[in-house]
C-alpha positions as CSV (number, residue, x, y, z in Angstrom):
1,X,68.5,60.6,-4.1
2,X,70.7,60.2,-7.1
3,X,74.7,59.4,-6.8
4,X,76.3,63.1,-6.0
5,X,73.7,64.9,-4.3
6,X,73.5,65.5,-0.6
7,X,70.5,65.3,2.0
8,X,69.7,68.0,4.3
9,X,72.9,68.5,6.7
10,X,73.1,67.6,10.5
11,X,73.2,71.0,12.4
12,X,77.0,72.2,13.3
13,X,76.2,73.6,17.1
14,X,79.6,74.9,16.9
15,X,78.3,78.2,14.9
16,X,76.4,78.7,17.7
17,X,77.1,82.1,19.8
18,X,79.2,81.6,22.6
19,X,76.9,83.9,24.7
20,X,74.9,80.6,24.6
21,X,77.0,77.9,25.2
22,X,77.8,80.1,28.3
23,X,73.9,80.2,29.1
24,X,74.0,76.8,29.2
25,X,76.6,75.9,30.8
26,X,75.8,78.1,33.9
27,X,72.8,75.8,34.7
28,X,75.3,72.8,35.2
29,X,77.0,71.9,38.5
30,X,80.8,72.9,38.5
31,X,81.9,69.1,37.6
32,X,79.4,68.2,34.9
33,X,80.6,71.7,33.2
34,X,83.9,70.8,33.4
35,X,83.6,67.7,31.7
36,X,81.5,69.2,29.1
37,X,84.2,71.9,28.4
38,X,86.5,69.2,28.0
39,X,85.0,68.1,24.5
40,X,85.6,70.9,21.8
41,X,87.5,74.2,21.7
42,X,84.1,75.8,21.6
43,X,82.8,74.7,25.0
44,X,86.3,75.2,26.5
45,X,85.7,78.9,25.1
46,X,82.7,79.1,26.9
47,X,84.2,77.6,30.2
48,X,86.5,80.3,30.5
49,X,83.9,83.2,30.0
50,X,84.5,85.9,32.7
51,X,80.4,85.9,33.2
52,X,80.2,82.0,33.9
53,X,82.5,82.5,37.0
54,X,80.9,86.0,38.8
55,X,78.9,84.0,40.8
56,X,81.1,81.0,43.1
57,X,80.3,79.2,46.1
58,X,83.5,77.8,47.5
59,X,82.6,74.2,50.3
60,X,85.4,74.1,53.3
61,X,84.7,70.9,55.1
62,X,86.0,70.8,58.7
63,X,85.7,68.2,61.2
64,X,82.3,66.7,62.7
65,X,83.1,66.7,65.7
66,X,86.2,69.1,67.7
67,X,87.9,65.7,69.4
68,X,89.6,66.3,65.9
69,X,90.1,62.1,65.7
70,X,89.8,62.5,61.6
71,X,91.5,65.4,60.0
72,X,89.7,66.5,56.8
73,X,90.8,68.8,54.4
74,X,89.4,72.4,55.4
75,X,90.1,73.8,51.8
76,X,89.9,70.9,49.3
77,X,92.4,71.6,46.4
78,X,89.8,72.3,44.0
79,X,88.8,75.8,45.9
80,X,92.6,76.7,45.3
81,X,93.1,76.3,41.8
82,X,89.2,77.5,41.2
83,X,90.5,80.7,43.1
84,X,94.2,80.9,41.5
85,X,92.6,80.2,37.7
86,X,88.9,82.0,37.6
87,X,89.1,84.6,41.0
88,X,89.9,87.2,38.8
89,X,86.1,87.2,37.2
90,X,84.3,86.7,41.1
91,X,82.4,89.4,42.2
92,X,79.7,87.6,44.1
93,X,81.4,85.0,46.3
94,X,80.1,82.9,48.8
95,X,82.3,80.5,51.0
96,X,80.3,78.0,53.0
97,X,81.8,76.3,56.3
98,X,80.5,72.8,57.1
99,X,81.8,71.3,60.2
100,X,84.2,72.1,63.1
101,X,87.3,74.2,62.3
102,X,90.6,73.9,64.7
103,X,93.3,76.0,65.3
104,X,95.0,74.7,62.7
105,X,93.4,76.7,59.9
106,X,96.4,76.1,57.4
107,X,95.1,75.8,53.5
108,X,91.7,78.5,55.2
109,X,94.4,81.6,55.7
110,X,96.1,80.0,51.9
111,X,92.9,80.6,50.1
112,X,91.5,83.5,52.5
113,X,94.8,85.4,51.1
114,X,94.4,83.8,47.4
115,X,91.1,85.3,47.7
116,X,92.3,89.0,48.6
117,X,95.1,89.1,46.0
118,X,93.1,87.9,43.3
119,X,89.6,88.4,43.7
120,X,87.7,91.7,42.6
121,X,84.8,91.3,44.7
122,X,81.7,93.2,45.1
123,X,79.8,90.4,47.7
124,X,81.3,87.9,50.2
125,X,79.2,85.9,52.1
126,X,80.2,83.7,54.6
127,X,77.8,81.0,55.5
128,X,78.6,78.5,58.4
129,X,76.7,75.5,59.6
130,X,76.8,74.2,62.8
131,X,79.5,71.5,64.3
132,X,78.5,68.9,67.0
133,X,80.6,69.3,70.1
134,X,80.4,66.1,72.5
């Protein structure tokens, strides 16, 4: 190649559609899309699509056992800010309850009301798993 002409250019993904940057992002897990939204205005675009966040599955982890010895956190802060920042676009949600839940529900009635004010749903499925009581 002679001084002044130019070789065949690397592909700019960025002109891709957004449409499919959001098709691919939906076949990540919730962290590894985050992280990948985190890397160009583009992919942040397509983070924040309304069709990448009909579907959610929300994870409230209560204790293993009801003696209740270890408190963990029933609604991790991550299912609040999902639910403040992206319930607007659920329609299909699913909340899945691992573990034994006390009386103290606290941050479960928080995100059960988050959930009502801001959530236009059209599904909720609750799916609980069983709790080992000694």
């Amino acid at each position: 190649m002679a001084d002044g002409e130019t070789g065949p250019c690397d592909p700019d993904f960025s002109d891709l559609p957004t449409m499919i940057w959001v098709n691919t992002l939906s076949r990540l897990d919730l962290k590894t899309r985050y992280k990948v939204s985190i890397t160009c205005s583009k992919l942040n675009e397509a983070f924040h699509h309304p069709t990448l966040w009909s579907r959610m599955t929300l994870y409230l982890i209560g204790n293993m056992t009801n003696y209740g010895w270890v408190k963990q956190s029933v609604v991790p802060a991550r299912n609040m800010q999902l639910v403040k920042h992206f319930g607007k676009y659920f329609q299909n949600l699913t909340i899945v309850i691992s573990g034994y839940l006390d009386d103290d529900f606290g941050n479960w009635n928080n995100l059960i009301a988050e959930v009502a004010n801001k959530c236009r749903l059209e599904s909720l499925k609750l799916r609980v798993g069983t709790a080992t009581s000694v």
